[in-house]
C-alpha positions in Angstrom: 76.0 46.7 -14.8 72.3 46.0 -12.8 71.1 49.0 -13.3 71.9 49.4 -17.1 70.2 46.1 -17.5 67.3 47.4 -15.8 67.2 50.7 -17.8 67.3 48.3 -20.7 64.1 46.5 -19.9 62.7 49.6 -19.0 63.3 50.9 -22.6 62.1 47.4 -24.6 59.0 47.2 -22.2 58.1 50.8 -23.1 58.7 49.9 -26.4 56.3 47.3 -26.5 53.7 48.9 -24.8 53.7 51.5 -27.5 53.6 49.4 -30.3 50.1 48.2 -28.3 46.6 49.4 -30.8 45.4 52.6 -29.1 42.3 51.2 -28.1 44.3 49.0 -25.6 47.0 51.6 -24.9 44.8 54.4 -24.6 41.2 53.9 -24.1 40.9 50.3 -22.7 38.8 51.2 -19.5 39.1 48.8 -16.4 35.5 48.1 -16.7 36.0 46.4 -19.9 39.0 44.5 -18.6 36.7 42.8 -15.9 34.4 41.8 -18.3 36.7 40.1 -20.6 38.1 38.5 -17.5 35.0 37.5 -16.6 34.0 36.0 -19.8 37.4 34.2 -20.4 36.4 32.6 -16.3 33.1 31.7 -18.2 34.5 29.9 -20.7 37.2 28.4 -19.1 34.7 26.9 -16.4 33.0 25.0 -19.3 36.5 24.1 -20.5 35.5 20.3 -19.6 32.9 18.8 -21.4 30.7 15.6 -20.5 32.3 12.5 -21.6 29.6 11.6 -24.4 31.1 9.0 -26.9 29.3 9.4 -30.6 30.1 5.5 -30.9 27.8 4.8 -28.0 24.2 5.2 -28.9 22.7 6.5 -25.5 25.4 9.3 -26.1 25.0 9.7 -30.1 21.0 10.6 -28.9 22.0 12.9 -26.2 24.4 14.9 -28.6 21.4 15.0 -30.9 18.8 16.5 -28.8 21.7 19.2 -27.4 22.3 20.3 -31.2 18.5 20.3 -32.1 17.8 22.3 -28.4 20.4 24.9 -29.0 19.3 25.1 -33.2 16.1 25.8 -31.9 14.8 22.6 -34.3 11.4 20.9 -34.1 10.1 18.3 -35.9 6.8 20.1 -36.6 9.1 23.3 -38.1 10.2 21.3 -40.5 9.2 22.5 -44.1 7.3 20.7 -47.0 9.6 22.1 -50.3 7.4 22.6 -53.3 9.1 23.7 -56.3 8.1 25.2 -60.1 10.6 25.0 -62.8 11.0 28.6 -64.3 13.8 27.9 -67.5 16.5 25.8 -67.9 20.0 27.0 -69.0 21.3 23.2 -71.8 24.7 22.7 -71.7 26.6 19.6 -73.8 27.1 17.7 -70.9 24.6 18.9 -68.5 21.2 21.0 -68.4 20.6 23.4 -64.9 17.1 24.0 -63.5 16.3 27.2 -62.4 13.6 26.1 -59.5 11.6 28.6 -57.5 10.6 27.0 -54.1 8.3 28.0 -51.4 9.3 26.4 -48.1 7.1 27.8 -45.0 4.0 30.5 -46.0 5.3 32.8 -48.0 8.8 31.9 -47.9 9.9 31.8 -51.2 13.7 30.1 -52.6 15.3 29.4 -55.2 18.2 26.6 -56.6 19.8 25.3 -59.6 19.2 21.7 -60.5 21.9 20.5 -61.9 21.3 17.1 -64.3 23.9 15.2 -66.3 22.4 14.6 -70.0 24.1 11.0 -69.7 22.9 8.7 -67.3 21.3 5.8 -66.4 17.5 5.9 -65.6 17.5 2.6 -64.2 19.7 2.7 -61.4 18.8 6.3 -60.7 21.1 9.3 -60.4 23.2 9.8 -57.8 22.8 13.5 -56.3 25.3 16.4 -54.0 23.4 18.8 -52.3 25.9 21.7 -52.6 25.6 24.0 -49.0 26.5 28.0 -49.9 28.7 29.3 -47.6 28.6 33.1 -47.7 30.2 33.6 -51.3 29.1 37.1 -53.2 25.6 35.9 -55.5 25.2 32.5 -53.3 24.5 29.9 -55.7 26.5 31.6 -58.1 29.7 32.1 -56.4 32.3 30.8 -58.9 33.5 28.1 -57.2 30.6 26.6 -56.1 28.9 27.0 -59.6 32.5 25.0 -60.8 32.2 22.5 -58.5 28.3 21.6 -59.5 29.3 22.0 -63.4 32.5 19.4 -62.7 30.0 16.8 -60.7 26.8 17.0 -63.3 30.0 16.8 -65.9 30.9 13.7 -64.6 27.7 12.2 -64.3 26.2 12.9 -60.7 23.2 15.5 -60.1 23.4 18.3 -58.1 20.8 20.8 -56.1 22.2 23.9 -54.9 19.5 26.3 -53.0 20.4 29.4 -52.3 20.1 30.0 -47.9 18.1 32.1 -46.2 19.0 35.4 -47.4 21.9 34.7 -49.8 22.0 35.0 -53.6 18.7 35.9 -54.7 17.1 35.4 -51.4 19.3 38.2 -49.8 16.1 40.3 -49.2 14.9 38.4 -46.6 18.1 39.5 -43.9 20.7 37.0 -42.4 24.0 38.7 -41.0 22.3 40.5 -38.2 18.9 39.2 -37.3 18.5 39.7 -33.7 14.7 39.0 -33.6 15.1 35.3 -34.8 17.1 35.0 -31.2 14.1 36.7 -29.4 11.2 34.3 -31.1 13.3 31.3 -29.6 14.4 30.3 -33.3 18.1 30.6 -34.4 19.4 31.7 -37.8 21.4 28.3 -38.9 18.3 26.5 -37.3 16.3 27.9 -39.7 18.8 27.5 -42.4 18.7 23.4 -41.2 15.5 22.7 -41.1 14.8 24.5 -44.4 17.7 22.4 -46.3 16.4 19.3 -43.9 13.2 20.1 -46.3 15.2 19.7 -49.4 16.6 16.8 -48.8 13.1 15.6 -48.3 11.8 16.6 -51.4 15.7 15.3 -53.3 14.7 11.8 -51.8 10.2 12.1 -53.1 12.7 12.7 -56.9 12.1 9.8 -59.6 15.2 10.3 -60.9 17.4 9.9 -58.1 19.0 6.8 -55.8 18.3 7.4 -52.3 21.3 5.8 -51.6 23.5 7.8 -52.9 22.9 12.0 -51.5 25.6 13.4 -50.5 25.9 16.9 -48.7 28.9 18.7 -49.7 29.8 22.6 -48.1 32.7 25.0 -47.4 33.0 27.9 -44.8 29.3 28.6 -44.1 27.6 24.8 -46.1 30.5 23.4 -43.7 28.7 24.1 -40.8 25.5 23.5 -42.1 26.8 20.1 -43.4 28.1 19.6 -39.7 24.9 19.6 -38.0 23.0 18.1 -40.7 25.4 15.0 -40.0 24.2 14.9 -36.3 20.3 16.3 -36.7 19.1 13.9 -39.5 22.1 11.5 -40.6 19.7 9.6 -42.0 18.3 11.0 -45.1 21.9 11.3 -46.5 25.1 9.0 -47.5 27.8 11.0 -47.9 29.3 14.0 -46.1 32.3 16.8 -47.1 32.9 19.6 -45.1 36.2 21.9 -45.7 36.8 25.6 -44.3 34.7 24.6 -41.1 35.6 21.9 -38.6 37.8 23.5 -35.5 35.8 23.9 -32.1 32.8 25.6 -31.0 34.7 27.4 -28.3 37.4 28.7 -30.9 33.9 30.1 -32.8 32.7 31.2 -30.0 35.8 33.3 -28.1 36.7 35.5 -31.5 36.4 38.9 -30.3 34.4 40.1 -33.5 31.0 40.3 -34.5 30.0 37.0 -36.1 27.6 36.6 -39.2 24.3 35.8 -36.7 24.0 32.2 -38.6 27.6 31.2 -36.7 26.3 32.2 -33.0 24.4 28.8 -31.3 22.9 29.5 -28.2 24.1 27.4 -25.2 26.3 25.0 -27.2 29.4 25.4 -25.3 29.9 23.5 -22.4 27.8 20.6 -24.0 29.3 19.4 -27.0 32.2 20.3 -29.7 32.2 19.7 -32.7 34.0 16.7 -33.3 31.3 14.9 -30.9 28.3 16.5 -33.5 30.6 15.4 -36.6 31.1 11.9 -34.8 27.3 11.0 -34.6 27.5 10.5 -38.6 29.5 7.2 -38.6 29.6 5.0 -39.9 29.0 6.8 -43.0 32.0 8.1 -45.2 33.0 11.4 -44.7 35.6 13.4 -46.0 36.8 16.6 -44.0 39.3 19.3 -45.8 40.5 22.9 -45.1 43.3 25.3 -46.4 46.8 24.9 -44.9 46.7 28.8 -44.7 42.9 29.7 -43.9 42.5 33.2 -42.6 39.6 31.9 -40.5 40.5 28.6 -39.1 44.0 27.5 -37.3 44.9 24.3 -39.3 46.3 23.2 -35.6 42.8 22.5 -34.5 42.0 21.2 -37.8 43.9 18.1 -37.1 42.9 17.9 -34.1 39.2 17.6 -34.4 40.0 15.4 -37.4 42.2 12.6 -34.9 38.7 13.2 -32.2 36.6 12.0 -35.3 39.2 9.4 -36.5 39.4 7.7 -32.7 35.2 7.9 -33.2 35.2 6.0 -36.5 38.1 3.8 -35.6 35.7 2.6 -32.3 32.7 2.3 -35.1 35.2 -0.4 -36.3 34.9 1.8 -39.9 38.4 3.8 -40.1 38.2 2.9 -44.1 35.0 5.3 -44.1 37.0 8.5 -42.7 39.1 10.5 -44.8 41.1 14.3 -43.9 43.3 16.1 -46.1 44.9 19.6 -45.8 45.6 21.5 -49.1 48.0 24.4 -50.1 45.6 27.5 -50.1 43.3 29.4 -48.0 39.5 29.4 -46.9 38.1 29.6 -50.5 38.0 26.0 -52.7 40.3 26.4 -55.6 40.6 23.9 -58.6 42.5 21.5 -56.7 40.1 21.2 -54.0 37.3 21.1 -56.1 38.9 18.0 -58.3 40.1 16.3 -54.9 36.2 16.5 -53.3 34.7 15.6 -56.8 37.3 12.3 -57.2 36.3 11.7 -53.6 32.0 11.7 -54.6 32.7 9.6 -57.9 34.7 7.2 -55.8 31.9 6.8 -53.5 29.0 6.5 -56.0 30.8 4.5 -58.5 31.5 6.5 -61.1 34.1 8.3 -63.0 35.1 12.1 -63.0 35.2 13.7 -66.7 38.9 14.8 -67.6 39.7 17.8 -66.0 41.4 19.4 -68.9 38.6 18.5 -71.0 36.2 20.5 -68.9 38.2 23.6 -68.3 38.2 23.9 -72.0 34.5 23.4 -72.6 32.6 26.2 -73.0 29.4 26.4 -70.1 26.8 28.7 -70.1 26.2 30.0 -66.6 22.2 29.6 -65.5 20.4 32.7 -64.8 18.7 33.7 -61.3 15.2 31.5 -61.1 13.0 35.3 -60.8 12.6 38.0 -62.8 11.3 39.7 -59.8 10.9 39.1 -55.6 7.9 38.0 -54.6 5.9 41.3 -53.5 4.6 39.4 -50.5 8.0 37.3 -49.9 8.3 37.5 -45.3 11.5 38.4 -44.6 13.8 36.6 -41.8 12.4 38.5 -38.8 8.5 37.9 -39.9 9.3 34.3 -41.0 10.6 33.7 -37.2 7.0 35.6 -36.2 5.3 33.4 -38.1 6.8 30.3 -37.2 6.9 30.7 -33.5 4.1 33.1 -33.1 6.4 35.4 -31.3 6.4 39.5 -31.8 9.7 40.9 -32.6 11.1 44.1 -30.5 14.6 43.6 -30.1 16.9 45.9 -32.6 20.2 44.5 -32.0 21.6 41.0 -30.2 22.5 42.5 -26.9 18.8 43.3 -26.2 17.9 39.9 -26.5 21.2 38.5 -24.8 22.2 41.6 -22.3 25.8 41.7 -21.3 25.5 42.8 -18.2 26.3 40.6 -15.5 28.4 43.0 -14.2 28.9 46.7 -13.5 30.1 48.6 -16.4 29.5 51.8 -18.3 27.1 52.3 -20.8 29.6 53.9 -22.8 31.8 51.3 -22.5 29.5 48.6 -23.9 29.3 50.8 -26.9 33.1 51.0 -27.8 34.6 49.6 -30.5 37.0 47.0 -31.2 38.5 46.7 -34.4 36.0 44.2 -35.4 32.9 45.2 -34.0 31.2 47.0 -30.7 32.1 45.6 -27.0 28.3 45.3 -26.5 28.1 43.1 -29.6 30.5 40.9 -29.0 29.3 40.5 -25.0 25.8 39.3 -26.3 27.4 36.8 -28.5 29.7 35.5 -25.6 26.6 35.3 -23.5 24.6 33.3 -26.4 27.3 30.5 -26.8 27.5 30.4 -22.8 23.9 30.2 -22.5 24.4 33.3 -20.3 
């Protein structure tokens, strides 16, 4: 009777090994083994972060100065946004903008402005900056263009500027831009303080109240909105990010090769996210993700959301913190888009147009801001040159963050997972760690 049982196991343990991918079955070298087993020892020995409290101010400044460290952001980086308007697409409730911007030397942008046709001069018009996430044609992405229509529909401006290479702007580089690592910049630093400089030039606007800017993001404008809310909580009111808020360390242990605006040097071990989201009370903010996103566990989802709850409830400003899980996946639909949009009118006191009303209007959709790219437009890796003074010679991340703290194969640093090269995905564990 033993030994059947054991020839059972035997049988279903085979089984199961042979259902394994054949790169683990097959080719998974023992060299590559110890390095995963010494990265998950790496990140298991930062597993304990310093007790720093956003409600406590010493603290709030220390988690600033660790996100604007490992950003790579300095005050004196900061651009001055100048703008030229080239057209405007009029619609019946709402006329759009097309600006072209130059941010740093030669660094040229574009965005939609977004203005109701009804509203009140007096008190000034309250405004959503609207962060892209990666979305096919940036500021065009369907549902961000819906969700700017809906809010200048319902009487509240909004600016949405395409990022460093996205939409029209995708000339300059941004999924793989090793060099900006090497120059001692990082890709969503740069993204920052370039959006930082919008919202400078949204508040130096006649038309709008100060008082009420909100920034508003999904997936990729979730995180930027994340660290705006700890970098320069200041110059804004309001803040919604959805398809975003989980931990650094989930980010940062994917074994795939991350879009180079998600990797930020040196941040684990320091701070998590809910701490960075944390130094923005006691302003309202409003977090939100899909019950079934592909990218983020909605586990962790409520669990950073209760961290920022306790941090808001110890601000003595719980009415000012709001969470909500929808039906759906990563992407905003229509019923996340009418849920954040009640949310903004709520906040600047005003009312949202009926939603049948303006699914059935008819919109013309605003046209890109250039006829043509800038012959002398830098791309990302000469913008980093420029801004740091720094010469570019890396060609991929691993040169500038080199997995090789121990022994292993050249070959084996070139394999391939699934989603992306061992080498890769080293450098990037290295980056977060700091390595």
């Amino acid at each position: 009777m033993k030994k059947n049982i054991v020839i059972l196991f035997l049988l279903i343990a085979g089984w199961g090994y042979a259902q394994k991918p054949a790169y683990l079955a097959s080719k998974f070298t023992n060299g590559l083994r110890d390095f995963f087993v010494y990265y998950d020892s790496c990140f298991e020995a930062r597993h304990h972060l310093p007790g720093l409290f956003p409600w406590l101010e010493k603290d709030r400044v220390e988690i600033k100065e660790i996100v604007r460290k490992s950003l790579a952001i300095k005050e004196e980086w900061i651009p001055v946004i100048k703008t030229r308007i080239n057209g405007v697409t009029r619609n019946r409730d709402f006329i759009v903008q097309h600006l072209q911007s130059v941010s740093w030397n030669n660094c040229y942008g574009a965005a939609h402005l977004y203005i109701p046709s009804n509203n009140d001069a007096d008190k000034g018009l309250p405004v959503v900056l609207l962060a892209c996430g990666h979305g096919n044609n940036g500021k065009l992405y369907p549902a961000y263009r819906k969700m700017a229509e809906y809010l200048a529909s319902s009487g509240i401006a909004v600016l949405v500027p395409d990022n460093i290479g996205q939409g029209e702007r995708h000339f300059m580089g941004h999924y793989s831009a090793p060099g900006v690592f090497e120059c001692g910049l990082t890709v969503q630093g740069l993204i920052v303080m370039e959006t930082i400089g919008w919202l400078n030039w949204i508040r130096k606007q006649k038309k709008i109240n100060i008082e009420k800017i909100a920034v508003c993001g999904n997936s990729g404008g979730g995180a930027l909105g994340l660290f705006l809310a700890s970098v320069v909580p200041e110059k804004f009111s309001v803040l919604i990010s959805s398809g975003y808020p989980s931990t650094f360390e989930y980010v940062a242990r994917k074994e795939k090769r991350h879009c180079h605006c998600n990797i930020v040097p040196g941040i684990i071990g320091k701070v998590e996210m809910w701490q960075v989201l944390g130094c923005f009370a006691p302003k309202p903010m409003y977090l939100l993700q899909g019950k079934s996103d592909e990218f983020f566990p909605v586990d962790i989802f409520y669990r950073v959301c209760r961290q920022v709850g306790d941090v808001y409830h110890e601000s003595k400003v719980s009415v000012n913190f709001k969470a909500d899980v929808f039906n759906g996946t990563h992407d905003w639909d229509d019923t996340r888009i009418l849920g954040i949009a009640q949310y903004l009118c709520r906040q600047f006191d005003t009312f949202c147009k009926q939603w049948d009303e303006f699914m059935g209007s008819t919109r013309l959709i605003a046209s890109d801001c250039y006829d043509k790219w800038p012959i002398n437009a830098l791309d990302i890796n000469k913008l980093a040159e420029q801004i740091s003074g720094n010469k570019i010679k890396a060609n991929k991340l691993r040169d500038v963050f080199p997995p090789f703290h121990i022994p292993i194969e050249k070959s084996e640093v070139n394999y391939r997972l699934p989603r992306g090269d061992c080498g890769e995905i080293f450098a990037q564990f290295n980056a977060f760690l700091g390595l």
